[in-house]
N, C-alpha and C positions, 0 to 999 in steps of 0.2 A: 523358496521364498525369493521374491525381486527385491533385490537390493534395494533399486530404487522405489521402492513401497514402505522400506522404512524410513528413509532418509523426507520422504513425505509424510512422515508420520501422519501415517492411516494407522488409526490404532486397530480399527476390526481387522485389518489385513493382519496385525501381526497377533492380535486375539486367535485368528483363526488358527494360524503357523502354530501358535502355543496348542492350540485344542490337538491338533493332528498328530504332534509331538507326546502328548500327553497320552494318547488312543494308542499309538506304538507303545510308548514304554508299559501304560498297564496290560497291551493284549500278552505282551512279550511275561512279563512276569505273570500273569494270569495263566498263561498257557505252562508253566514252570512248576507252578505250584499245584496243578493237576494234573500233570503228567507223572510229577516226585509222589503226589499221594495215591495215584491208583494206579502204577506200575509198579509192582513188590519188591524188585529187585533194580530199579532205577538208576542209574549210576551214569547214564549220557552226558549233559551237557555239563560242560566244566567251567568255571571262569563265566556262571552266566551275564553281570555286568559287561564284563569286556564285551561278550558278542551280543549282546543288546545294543554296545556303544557302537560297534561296528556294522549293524544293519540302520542303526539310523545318519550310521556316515553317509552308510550307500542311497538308502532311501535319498538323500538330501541332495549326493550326485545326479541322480537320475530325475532329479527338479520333481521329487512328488510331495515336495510341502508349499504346493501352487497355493497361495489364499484365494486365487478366483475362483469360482467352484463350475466354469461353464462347461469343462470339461466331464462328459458322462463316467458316472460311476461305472459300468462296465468295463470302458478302458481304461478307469483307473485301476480297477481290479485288474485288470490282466497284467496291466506294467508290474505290479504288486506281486504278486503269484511269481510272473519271471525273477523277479529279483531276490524272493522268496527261496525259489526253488536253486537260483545259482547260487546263494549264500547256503544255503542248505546243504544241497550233494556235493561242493564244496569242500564244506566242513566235515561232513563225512568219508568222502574220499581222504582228505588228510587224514585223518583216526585213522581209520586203517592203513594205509601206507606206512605212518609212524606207530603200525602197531601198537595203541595205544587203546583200541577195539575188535571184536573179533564181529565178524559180519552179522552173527546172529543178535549180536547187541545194537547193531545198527535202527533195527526197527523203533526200538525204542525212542531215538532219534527224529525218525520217520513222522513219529506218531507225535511227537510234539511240534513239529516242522506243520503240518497237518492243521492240528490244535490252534499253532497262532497265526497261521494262514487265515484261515476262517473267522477267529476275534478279531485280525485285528481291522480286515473287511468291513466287520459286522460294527465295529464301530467307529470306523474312518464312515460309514454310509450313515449311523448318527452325526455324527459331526456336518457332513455336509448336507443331511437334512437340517437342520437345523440353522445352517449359515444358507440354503437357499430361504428357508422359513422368513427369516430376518429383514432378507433381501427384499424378499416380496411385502413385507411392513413398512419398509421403507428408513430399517439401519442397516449402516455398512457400503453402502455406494459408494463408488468415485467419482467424486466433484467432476460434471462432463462439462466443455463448450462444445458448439460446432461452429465453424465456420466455411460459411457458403448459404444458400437457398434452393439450389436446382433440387433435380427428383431424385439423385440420391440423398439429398440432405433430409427433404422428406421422410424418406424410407427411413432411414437412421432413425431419427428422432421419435418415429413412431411406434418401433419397434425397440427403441427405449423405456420408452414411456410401456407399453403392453408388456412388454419383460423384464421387470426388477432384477429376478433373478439372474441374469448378465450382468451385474455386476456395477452398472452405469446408473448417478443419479445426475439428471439431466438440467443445467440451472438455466442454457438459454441461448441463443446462437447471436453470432453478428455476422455483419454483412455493410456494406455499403448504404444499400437499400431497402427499409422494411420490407417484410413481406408479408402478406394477410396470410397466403399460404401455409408459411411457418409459423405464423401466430397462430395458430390452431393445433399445434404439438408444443411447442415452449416461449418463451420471452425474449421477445430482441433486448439485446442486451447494450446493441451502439453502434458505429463504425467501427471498422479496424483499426483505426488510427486511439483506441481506445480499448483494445486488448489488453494491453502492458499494465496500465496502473489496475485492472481488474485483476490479472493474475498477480498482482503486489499486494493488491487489497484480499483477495479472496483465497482459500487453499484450495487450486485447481487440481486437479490430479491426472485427467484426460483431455485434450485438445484432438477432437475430428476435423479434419480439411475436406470437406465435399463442396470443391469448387468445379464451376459450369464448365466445359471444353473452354469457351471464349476467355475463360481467366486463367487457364494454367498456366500462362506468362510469369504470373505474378504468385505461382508456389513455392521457388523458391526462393523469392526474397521473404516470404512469413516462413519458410523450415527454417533459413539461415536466419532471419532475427530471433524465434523463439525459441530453437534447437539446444541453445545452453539454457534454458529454465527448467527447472528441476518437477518436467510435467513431462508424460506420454504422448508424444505426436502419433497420432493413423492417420493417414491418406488413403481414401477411395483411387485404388491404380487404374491407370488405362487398362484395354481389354487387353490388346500383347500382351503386357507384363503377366495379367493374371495368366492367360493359359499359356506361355512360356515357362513360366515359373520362375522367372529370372527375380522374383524379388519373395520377400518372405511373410506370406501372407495368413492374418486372422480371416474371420468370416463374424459376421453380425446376421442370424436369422439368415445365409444364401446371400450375402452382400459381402464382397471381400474387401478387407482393408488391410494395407501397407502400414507395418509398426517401423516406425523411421528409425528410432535408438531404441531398438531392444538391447539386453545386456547378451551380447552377442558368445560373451563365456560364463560360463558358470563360475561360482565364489571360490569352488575345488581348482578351477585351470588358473585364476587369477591368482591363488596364492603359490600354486605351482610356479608359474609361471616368475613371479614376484623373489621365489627361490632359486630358480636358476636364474635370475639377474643376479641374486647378491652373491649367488657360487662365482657366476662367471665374473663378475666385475673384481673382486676378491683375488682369484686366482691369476685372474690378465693383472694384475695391479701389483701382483710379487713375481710374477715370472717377467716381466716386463721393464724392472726396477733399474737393472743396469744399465739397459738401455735410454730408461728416463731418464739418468744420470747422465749421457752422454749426450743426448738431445739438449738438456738445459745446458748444459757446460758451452755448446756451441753457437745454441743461440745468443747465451751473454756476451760470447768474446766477439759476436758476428755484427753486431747492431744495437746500442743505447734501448733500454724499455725492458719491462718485464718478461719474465719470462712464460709467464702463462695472460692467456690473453680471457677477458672476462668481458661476457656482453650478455645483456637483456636478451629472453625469449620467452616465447609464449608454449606453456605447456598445459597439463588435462586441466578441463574444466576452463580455459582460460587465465591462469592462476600463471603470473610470470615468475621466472627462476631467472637466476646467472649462471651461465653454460660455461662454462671450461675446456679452454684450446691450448697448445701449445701455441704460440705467438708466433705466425710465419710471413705477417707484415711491418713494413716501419710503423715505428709509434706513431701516432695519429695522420694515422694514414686517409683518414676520411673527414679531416677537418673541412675541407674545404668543398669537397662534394657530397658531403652527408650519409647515411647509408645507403650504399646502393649493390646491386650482385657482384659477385667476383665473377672474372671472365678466363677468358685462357691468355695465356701472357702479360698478366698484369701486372705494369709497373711496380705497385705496392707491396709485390712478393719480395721479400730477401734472400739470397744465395740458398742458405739449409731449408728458407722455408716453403722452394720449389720442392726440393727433395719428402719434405714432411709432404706437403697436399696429394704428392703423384701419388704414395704409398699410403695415405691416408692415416698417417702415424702421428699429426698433428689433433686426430678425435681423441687420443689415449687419455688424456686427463678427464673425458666425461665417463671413465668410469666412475671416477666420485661423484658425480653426476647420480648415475645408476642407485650408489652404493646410497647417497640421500633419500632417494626414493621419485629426484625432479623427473628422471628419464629410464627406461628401459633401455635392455639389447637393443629389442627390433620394435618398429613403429614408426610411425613417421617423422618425418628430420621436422624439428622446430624453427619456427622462423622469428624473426625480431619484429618485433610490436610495429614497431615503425611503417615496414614493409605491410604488414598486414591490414593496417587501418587502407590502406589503397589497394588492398587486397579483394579485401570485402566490400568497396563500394564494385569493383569489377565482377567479384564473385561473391554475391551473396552467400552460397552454400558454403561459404570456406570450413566458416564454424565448426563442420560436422569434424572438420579432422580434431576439435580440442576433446570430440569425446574419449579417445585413446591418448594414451600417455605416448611422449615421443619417443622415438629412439636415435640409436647412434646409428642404426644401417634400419634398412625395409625394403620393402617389397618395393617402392619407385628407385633405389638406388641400384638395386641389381641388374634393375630395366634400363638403366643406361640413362637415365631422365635427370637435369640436373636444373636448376632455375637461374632464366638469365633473364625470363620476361614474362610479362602477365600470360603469352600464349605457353610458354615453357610448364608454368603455377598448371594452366588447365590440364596440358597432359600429365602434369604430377599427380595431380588429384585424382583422376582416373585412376591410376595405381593404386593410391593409398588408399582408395574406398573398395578397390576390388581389396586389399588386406583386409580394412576394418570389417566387411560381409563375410570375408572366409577366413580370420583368423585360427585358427588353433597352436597347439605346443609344435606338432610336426612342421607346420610351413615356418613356422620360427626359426627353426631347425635347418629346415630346407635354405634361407636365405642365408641364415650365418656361416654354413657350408659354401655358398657362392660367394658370400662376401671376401668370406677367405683366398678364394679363388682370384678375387678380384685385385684385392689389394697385392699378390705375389702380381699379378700382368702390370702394377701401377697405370691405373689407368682415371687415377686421378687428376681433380684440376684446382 
């Protein structure tokens, strides 16, 4: 299930989730209670709740409680049967190892392994008949716009309109300029300068971008204005892209489109993920204790002002938090120039608080950070409101960094990249969006491994 399918409450989508969930749990008892009655001497599965719970954990890893249903049933049967059969032989292998079966009881096993292989197929393929059935009636769609006119927007639209069953219900495109063309597949809907109160007014669910070559000037400043609405951006990519592979691509009927924010981990890596922050924030926050103790002692006796230093930033979602520093400038050291980058040698720094930046010992109090829930380990370093409103009129696309939660280290800070200037901002972003594409646990890993690295060489600023 996409997260962000419930948070839009589409209710068919999570109908459907329920239907699929429902199909597992009775094939799984269904297959239970004919295996128990016509095998005379039955005694296989033990604890069958638990391993029900535990194939639809996996099931749910392996993303097969999709509510779109465009994906053919054959490949879904295959994933199914794999996943089937690794939870199976398995669980078999364990009994016998822990001698807790002897091989010839195995089949037994086999035979109901078998048993709910086949039910629960046979009615995961009712289920999504029925949810194409629907589709093609015209319940259950997602609210589509397009935006553009050229000949893929055509193509879209019309193979919207001829296939229901894709999942799209189509309310109407905009554009600058009517088109007779596109009036003939859906209804202009306005200029773009009248997007926003439509998506305020309406529950959009899908936004397509099939703009002409001559406007791709102007994509990303509509990814970076609409990118935080809680809608599906596709963009129709260039040809590189599509057959490099460099970007990560659906297809429409042999038409490839670019998913801008897909939920790039699974709800499984998120809450992992989410676990080893509060491990790690936790851990560094008592092993670390004495040394807090000796950082605050020094900065009080060094310099007038607090000892932790608290500023506005912008974190997921756009949603601002107060970040937690140790304090390694004079107290209002920005009155008179406002917020602007720290550099190398800068005045504003006090005696310990050169020593905290080189070793980066001054980020230590954003583990409570972490421990709230404002910031992760690793992600991208947040920036203050301020900075960023001049940010985005420079770079529209900034936005896309607030779909990730920020961190205290990432992938632009290992790369040496640090912000001293709007050109500085561009090569950071770079960084951060190659993380936000190829996140997972292990590059996590990989970075706080270098970090570590980094802070022994002090090679901070």
């Amino acid at each position: 299930m996409k997260y962000r399918e419930i948070k839009q409450h589409h209710v068919p989508a999570i109908i459907s989730v329920i239907a699929l969930l429902i199909a597992d749990m009775l094939a799984f008892l269904l297959s239970y209670v004919i295996t128990e009655n016509t095998m005379g001497d039955y005694t296989g599965i033990k604890y069958p709740i638990r391993i029900m719970i535990m194939i639809i954990v996996m099931i749910f890893i392996f993303k097969r409680y999709n509510p779109i249903p465009t994906v053919s049933m054959g490949h879904e049967s295959k994933m199914l049967i794999q996943i089937f059969y690794l939870i199976g032989i398995g669980y078999i292998f364990y009994k016998i190892l822990s001698k807790s079966i002897h091989i010839d009881k195995a089949q037994y096993d086999l035979v109901f392994l078998h048993m709910f292989i086949f039910l629960d197929i046979l009615f995961r393929i009712c289920v999504r008949s029925i949810q194409r059935y629907s589709l093609k009636k015209g319940f259950g769609g997602r609210r589509t716009i397009i935006i553009g006119r050229g000949e893929d927007a055509y193509h879209i639209a019309n193979e919207i309109n001829i296939n229901p069953s894709l999942g799209f219900t189509l309310t109407g495109y905009f554009n600058d300029n009517q088109c007779p063309n596109m009036d003939r597949y859906c209804t202009y809907l306005g200029k773009r300068e009248e997007i926003e109160p439509y998506l305020t007014r309406y529950n959009i669910h899908e936004m397509i971008i099939a703009l002409e070559k001559h406007e791709h000037n102007k994509l990303l400043h509509i990814i970076g204005k609409y990118n935080l609405y809680d809608i599906r951006i596709k963009v129709v990519p260039d040809m590189y892209e599509t057959i490099s592979g460099q970007v990560r691509i659906d297809t429409i009927r042999g038409l490839p489109l670019l998913d801008i924010n897909p939920n790039i981990m699974t709800e499984f890596q998120e809450i992992f993920k989410r676990l080893g922050d509060i491990f790690c924030a936790l851990f560094g926050l008592i092993l670390l204790m004495p040394i807090n103790v000796l950082i605050a002692f020094s900065i009080r006796i060094n310099s007038p002002g607090n000892i932790l230093y608290r500023q506005v930033r912008v974190g997921l979602n756009g949603v601002r938090f107060t970040l937690l520093k140790f304090r390694t400038m004079y107290s209002n050291s920005e009155v008179a120039t406002g917020p602007i980058w720290a550099k190398k040698e800068d005045s504003r720094v006090t005696g310990p608080g050169q020593l905290l930046r080189k070793y980066h010992i001054d980020e230590i109090p954003q583990l409570l950070n972490v421990l709230l829930g404002h910031m992760s380990i690793v992600g991208p370093r947040p920036e203050r409101p301020e900075i960023i409103d001049d940010l985005i009129k420079e770079i529209p696309y900034y936005t896309r960094r607030y779909k990730m939660k920020p961190g205290i280290t990432g992938w632009a800070q290992i790369m040496g990249v640090y912000d001293g200037s709007v050109s500085d901002v561009r090569a950071k972003l770079k960084q951060d969006f190659y993380y936000i594409e190829n996140m997972s646990i292990l590059l996590d890993m990989k970075i706080v491994l270098i970090t570590i690295l980094i802070i022994f060489k002090g090679k901070g600023q």
